[in-house]
BAKOLDO-811899 format. One line per 5 residues: number of its first residue (from 1); their letters; for each residue x, y, z of N, C-alpha, C. Coordinates in nm, 3 decimals, padded with zeros to 5 digits. Example, Ala and Ser with C-alpha at 12.3 -4.5 7.8 and 13.67 -1.06 7.14 Angstrom:
BEGIN
1> as> 01.319,-00.569,00.780,01.230,-00.450,00.780,01.320,-00.330,00.780; 01.285,-00.225,00.708,01.367,-00.106,00.714,01.290,00.003,00.787
END
This chain:
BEGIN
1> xxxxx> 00.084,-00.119,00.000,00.000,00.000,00.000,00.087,00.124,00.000; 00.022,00.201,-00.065,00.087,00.357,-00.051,00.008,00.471,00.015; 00.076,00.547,00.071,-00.002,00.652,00.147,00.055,00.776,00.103; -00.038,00.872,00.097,00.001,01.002,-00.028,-00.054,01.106,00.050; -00.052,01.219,00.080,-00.091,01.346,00.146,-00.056,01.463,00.042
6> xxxxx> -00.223,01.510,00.008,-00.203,01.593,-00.112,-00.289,01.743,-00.020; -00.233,01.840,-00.050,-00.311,01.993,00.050,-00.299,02.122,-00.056; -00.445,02.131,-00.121,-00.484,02.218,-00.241,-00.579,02.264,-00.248; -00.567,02.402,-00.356,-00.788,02.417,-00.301,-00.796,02.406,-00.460; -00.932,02.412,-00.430,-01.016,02.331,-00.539,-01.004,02.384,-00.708
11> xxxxx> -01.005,02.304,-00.755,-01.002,02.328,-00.958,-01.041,02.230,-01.020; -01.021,02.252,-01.154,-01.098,02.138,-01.232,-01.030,01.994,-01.217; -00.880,01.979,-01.217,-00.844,01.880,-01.246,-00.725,01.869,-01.172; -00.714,01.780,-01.051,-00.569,01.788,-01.027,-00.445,01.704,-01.055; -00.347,01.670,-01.069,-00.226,01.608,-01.132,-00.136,01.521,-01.006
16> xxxxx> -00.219,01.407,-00.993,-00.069,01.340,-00.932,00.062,01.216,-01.001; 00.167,01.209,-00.971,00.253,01.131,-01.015,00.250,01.046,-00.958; 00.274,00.887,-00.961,00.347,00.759,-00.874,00.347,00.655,-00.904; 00.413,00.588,-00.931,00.433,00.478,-00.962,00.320,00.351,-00.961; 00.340,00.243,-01.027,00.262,00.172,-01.036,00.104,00.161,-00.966
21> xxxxx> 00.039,00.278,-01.030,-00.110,00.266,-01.039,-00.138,00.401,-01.139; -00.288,00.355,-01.166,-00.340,00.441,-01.263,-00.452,00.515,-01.196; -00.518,00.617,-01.290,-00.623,00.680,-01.260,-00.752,00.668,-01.386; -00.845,00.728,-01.366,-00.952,00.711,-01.457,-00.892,00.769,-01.594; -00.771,00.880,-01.592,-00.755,00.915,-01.732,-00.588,00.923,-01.703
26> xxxxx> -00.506,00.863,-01.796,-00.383,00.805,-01.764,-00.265,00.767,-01.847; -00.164,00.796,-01.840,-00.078,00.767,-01.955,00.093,00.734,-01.888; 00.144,00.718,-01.948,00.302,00.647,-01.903,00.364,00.702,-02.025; 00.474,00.723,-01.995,00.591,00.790,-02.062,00.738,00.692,-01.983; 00.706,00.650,-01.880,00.835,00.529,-01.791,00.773,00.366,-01.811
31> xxxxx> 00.808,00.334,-01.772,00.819,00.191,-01.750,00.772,00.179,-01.601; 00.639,00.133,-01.555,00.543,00.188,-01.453,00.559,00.262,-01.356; 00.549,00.416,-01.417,00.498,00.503,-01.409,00.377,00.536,-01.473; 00.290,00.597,-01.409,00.206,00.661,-01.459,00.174,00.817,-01.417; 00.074,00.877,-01.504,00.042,01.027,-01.479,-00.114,01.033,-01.468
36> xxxxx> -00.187,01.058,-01.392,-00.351,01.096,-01.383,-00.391,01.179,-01.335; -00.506,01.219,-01.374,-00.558,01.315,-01.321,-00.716,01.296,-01.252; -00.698,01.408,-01.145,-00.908,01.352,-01.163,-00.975,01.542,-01.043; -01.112,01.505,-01.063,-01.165,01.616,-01.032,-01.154,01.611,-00.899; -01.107,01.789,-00.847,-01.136,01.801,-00.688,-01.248,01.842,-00.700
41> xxxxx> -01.283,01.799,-00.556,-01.423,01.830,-00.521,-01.463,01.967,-00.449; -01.528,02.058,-00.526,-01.578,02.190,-00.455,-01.592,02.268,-00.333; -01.626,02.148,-00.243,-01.659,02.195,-00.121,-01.530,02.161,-00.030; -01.506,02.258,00.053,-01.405,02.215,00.143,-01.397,02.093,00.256; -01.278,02.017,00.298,-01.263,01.921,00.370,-01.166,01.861,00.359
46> xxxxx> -01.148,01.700,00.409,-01.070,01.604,00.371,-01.137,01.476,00.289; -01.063,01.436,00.252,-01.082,01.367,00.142,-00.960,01.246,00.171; -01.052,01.066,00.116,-00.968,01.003,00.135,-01.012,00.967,-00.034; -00.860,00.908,-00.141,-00.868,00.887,-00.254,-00.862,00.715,-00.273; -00.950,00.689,-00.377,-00.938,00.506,-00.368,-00.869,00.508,-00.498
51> xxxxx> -00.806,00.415,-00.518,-00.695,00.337,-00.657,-00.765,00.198,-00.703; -00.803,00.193,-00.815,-00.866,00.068,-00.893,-00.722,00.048,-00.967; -00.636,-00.051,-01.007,-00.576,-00.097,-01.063,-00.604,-00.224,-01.174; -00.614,-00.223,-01.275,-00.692,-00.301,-01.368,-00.568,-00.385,-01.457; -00.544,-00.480,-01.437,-00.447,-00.529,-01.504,-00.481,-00.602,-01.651
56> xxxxx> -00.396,-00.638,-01.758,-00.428,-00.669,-01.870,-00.555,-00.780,-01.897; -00.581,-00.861,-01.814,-00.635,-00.982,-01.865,-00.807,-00.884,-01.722; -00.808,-00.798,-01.727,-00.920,-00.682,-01.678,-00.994,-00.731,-01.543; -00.849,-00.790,-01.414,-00.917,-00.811,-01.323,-00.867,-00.684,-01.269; -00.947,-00.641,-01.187,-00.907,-00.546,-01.080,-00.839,-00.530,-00.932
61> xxxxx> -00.802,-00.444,-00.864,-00.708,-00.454,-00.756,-00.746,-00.299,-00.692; -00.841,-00.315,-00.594,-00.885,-00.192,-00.530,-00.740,-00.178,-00.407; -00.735,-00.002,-00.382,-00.587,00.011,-00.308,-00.756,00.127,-00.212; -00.810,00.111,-00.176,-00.861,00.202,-00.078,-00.789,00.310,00.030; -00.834,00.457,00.029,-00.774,00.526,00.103,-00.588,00.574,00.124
66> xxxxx> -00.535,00.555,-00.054,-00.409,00.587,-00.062,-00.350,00.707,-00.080; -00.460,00.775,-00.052,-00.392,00.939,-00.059,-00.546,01.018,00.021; -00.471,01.138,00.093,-00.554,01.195,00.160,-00.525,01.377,00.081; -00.650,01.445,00.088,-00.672,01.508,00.047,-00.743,01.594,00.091; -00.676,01.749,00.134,-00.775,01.853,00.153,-00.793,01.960,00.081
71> xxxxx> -00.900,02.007,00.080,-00.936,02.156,00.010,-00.961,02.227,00.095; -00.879,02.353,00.053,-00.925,02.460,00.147,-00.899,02.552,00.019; -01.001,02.649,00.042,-01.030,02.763,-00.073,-01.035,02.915,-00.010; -01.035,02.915,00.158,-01.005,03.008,00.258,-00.888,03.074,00.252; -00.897,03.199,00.208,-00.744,03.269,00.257,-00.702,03.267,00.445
76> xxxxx> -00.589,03.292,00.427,-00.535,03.302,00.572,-00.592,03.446,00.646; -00.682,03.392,00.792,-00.707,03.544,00.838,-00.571,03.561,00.916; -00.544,03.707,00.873,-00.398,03.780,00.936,-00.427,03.915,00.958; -00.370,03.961,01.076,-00.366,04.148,01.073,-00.211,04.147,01.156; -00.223,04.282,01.114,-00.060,04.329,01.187,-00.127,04.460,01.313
81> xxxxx> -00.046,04.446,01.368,-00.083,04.564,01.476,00.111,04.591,01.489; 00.085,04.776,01.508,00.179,04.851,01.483,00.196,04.902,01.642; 00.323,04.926,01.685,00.343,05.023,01.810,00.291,05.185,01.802; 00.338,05.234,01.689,00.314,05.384,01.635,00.333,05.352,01.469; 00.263,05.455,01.401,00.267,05.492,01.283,00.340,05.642,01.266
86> xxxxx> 00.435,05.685,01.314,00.473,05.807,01.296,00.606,05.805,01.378; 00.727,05.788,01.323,00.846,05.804,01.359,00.922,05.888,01.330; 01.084,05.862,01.425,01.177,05.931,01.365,01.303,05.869,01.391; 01.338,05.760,01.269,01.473,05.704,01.280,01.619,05.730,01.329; 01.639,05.889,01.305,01.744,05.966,01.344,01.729,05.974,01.522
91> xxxxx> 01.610,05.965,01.621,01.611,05.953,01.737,01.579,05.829,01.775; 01.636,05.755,01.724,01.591,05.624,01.724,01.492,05.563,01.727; 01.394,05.594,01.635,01.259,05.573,01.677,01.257,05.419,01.550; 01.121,05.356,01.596,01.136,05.251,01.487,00.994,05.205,01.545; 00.977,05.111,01.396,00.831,05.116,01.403,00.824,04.920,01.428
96> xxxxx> 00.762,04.883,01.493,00.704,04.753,01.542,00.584,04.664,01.492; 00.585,04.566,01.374,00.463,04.507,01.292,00.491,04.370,01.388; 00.327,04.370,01.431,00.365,04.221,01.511,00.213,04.128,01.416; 00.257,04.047,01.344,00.129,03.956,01.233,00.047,03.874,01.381; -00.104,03.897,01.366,-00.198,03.786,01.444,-00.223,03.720,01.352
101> xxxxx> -00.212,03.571,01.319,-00.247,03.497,01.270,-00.396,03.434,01.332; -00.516,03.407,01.292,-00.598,03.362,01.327,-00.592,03.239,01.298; -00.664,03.105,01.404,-00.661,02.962,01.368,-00.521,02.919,01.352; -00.513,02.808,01.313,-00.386,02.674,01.327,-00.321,02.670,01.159; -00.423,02.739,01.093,-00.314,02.731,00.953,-00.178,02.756,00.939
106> xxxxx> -00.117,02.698,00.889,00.002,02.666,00.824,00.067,02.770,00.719; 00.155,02.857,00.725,00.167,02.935,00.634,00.310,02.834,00.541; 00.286,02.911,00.413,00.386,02.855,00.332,00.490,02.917,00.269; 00.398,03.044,00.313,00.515,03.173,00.212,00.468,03.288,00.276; 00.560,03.372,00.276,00.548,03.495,00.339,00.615,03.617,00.261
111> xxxxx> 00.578,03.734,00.273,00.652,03.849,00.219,00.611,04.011,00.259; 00.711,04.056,00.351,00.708,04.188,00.335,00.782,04.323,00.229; 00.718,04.379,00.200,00.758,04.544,00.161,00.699,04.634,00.205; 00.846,04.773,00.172,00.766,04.855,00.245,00.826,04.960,00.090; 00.755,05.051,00.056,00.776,05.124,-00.068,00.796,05.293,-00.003
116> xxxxx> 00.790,05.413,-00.104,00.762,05.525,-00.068,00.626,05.557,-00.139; 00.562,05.688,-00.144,00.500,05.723,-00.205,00.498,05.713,-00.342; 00.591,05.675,-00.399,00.647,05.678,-00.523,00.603,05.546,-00.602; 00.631,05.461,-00.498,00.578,05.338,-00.529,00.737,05.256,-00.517; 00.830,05.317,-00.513,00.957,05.243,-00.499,01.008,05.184,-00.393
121> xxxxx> 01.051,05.049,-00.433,01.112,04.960,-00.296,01.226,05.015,-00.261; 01.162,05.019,-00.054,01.240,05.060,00.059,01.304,04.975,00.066; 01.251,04.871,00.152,01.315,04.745,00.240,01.187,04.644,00.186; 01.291,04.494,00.199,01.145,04.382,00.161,01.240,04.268,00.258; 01.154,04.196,00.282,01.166,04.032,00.364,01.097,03.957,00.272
126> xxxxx> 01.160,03.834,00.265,01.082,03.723,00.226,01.154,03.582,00.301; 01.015,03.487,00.301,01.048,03.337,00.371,00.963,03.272,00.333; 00.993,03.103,00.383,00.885,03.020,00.353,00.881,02.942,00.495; 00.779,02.871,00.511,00.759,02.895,00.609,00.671,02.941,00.755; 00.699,02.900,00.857,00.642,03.015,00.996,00.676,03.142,00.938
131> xxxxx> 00.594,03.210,00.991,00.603,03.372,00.980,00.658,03.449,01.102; 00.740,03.534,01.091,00.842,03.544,01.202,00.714,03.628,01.301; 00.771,03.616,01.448,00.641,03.672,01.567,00.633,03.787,01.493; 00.787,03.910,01.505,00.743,04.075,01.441,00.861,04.091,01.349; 00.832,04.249,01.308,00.909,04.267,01.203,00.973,04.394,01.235
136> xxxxx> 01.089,04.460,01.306,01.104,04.618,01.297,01.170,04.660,01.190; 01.116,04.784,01.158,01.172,04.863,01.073,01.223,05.004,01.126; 01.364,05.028,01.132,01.394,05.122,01.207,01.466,05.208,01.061; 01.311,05.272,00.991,01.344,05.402,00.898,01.479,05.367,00.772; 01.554,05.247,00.734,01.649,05.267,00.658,01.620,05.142,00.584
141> xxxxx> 01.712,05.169,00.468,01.655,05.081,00.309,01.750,04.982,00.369; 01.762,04.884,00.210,01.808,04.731,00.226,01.955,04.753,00.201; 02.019,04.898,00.182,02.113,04.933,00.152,02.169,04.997,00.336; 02.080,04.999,00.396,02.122,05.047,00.534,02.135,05.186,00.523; 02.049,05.300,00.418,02.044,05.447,00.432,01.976,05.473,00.499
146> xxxxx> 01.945,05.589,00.561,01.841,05.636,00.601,01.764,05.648,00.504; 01.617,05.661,00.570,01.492,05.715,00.464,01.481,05.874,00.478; 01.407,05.915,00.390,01.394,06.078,00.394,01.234,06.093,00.477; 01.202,06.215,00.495,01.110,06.241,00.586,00.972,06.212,00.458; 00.875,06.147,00.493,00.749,06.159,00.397,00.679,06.006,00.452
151> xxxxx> 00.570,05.997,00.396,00.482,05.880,00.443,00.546,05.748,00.287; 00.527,05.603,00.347,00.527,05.501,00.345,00.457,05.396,00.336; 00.452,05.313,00.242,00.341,05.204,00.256,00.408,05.082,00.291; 00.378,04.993,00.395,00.370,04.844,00.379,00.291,04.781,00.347; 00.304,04.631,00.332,00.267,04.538,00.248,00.296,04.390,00.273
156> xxxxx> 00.210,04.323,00.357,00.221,04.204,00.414,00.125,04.116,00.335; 00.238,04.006,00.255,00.155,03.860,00.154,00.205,03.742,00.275; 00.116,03.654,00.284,00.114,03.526,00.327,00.059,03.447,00.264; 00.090,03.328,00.187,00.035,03.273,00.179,00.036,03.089,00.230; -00.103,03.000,00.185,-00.101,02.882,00.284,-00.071,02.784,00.195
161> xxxxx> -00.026,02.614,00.260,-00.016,02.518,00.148,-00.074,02.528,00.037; -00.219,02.542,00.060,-00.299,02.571,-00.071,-00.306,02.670,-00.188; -00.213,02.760,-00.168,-00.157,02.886,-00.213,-00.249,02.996,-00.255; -00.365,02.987,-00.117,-00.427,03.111,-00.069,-00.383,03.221,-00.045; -00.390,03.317,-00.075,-00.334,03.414,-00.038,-00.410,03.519,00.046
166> xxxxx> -00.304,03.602,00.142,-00.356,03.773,00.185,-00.306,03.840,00.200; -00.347,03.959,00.214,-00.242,04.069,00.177,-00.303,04.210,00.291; -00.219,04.256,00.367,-00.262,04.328,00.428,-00.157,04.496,00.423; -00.226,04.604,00.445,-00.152,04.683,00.355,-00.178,04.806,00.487; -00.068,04.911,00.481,-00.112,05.014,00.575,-00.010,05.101,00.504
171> xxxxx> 00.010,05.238,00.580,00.114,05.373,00.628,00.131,05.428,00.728; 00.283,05.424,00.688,00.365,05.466,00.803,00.419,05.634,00.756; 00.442,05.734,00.857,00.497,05.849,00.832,00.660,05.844,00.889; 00.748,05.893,00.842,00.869,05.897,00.887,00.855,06.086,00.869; 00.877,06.149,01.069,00.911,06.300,01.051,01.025,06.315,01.210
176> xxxxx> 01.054,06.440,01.096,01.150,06.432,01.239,01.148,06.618,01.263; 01.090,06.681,01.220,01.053,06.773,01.246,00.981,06.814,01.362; 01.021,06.892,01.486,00.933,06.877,01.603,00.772,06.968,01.564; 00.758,06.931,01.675,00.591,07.002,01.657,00.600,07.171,01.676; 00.499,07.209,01.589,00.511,07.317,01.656,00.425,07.359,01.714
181> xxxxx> 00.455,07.499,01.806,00.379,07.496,01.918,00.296,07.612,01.949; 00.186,07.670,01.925,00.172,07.825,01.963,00.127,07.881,02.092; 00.154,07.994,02.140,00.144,08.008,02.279,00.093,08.143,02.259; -00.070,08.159,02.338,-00.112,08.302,02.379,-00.097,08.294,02.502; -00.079,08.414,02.574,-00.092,08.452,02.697,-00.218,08.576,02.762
186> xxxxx> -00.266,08.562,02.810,-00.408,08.654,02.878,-00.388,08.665,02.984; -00.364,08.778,03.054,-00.330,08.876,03.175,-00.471,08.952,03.243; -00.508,08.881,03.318,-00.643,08.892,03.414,-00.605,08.964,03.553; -00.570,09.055,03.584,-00.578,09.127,03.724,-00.447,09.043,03.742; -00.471,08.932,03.862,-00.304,08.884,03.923,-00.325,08.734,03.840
191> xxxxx> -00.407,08.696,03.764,-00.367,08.575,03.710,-00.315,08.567,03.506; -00.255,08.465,03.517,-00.202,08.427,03.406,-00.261,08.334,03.293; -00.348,08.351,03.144,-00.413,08.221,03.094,-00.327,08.192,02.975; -00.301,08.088,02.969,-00.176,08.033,02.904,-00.275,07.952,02.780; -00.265,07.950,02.669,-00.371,07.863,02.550,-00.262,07.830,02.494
196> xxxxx> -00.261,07.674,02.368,-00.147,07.641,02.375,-00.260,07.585,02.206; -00.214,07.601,02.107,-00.256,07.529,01.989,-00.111,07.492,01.876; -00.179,07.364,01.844,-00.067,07.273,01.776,-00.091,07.287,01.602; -00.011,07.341,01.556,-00.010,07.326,01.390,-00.033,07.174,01.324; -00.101,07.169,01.254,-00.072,07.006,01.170,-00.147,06.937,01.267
201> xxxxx> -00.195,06.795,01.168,-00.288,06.698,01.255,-00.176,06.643,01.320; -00.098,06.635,01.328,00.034,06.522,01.439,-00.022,06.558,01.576; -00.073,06.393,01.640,-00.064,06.383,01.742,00.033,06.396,01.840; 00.027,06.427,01.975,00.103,06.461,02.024,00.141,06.320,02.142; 00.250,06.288,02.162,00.276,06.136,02.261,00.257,06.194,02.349
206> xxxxx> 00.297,06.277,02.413,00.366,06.360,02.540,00.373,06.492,02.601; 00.360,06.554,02.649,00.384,06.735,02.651,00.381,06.771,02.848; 00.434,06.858,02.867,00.543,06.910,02.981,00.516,07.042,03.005; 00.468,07.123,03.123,00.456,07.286,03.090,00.484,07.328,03.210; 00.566,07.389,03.185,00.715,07.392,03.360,00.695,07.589,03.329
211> xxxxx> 00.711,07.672,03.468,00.741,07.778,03.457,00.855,07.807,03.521; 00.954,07.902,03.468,01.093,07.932,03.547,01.094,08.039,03.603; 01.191,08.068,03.682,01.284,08.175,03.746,01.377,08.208,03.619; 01.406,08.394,03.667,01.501,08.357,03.587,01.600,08.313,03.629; 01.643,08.227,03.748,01.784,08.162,03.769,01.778,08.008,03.708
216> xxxxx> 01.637,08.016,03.649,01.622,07.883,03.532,01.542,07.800,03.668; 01.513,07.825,03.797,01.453,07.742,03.831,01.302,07.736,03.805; 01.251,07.564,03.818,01.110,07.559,03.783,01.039,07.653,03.939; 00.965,07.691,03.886,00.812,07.761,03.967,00.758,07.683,03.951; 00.684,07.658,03.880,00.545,07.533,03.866,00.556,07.448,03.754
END
């Protein structure tokens, strides 16, 4: 007996090779070998395949359950989750893609890029394979330059035995320009109103509002 493990999604006709047995439609080019083909079946699952072997004088020789067979026609569910979308490589900033894989599938191939606006390749990864836990990108090409300041696209392909594919896609900003900051002041009898508005949608991580002496010490 032979035991065969075949993992594909579904089409008209699929192609296996092996030695001494045939299929419903069949031909030899070796000295027993043969080549056949036969229809997958539509709906997803497993599948066990039976072998009729018919020899010249047209008795037969059933091989039951010699190859197993699944379809899957499901792409891989995947997302990436990012630390920040808005860096600055020169302060060491770097950006963090960590892939959730949903379910127990099996990946087979993998591939990142990351381009400019332009559409031109930054940096790319490729494997086959597990898909690594994360991916950093700390702002510089495959040449080890820095990048210039402007927004970025990545581009995450996986695909599964069955050569499903997905593709998940985002942007990243690379600035290194600080924020800027505007400051009114309003003088009320003995108090002070301080208004503070930010140019540009850039969120802000952080912010600090210290008053001095002039011997530079903080007041408040």
């Amino acid at each position: 007996f032979f035991f065969f493990f075949f993992f594909f999604k579904q089409k008209t006709a699929y192609e296996i090779y092996q030695c001494d047995w045939s299929s419903d439609v069949c031909s030899s080019d070796l000295k027993d070998t043969y080549k056949g083909y036969f229809i997958a079946p539509a709906a997803e699952g497993n599948y066990h395949v039976d072998v009729i072997a018919v020899d010249k004088s047209g008795a037969s020789y059933p091989f039951y359950a010699v190859a197993k067979v699944t379809i899957d026609n499901t792409p891989p569910h995947i997302s990436l989750a990012l630390n920040r979308r808005v860096f600055a490589p020169k302060n060491k900033g770097f950006v963090t893609l960590t892939p959730d894989l949903r379910g127990y599938e099996k990946i087979n191939e993998w591939a990142i890029d990351i381009v400019d606006e332009g559409g031109k390749l930054v940096r790319n990864s490729s494997g086959y394979g597990k898909i690594p836990k994360r991916f950093i990108w700390r702002g510089r090409t495959n040449t080890m330059a820095l990048v210039s300041d402007g927004k970025y696209l990545y581009s995450l392909k996986v695909k599964d035995e069955a050569g499903n594919e997905s593709v998940v896609n985002g942007e990243l900003t690379v600035n290194h320009k600080p924020p800027v900051i505007n400051v009114d002041v309003d003088i009320a009898e003995d108090t002070l109103e301080f208004t503070f508005d930010k140019d540009g949608n850039e969120e802000l991580e952080s912010w600090r509002f210290s008053m001095l002496q002039r011997d530079g010490k903080i007041l408040k």
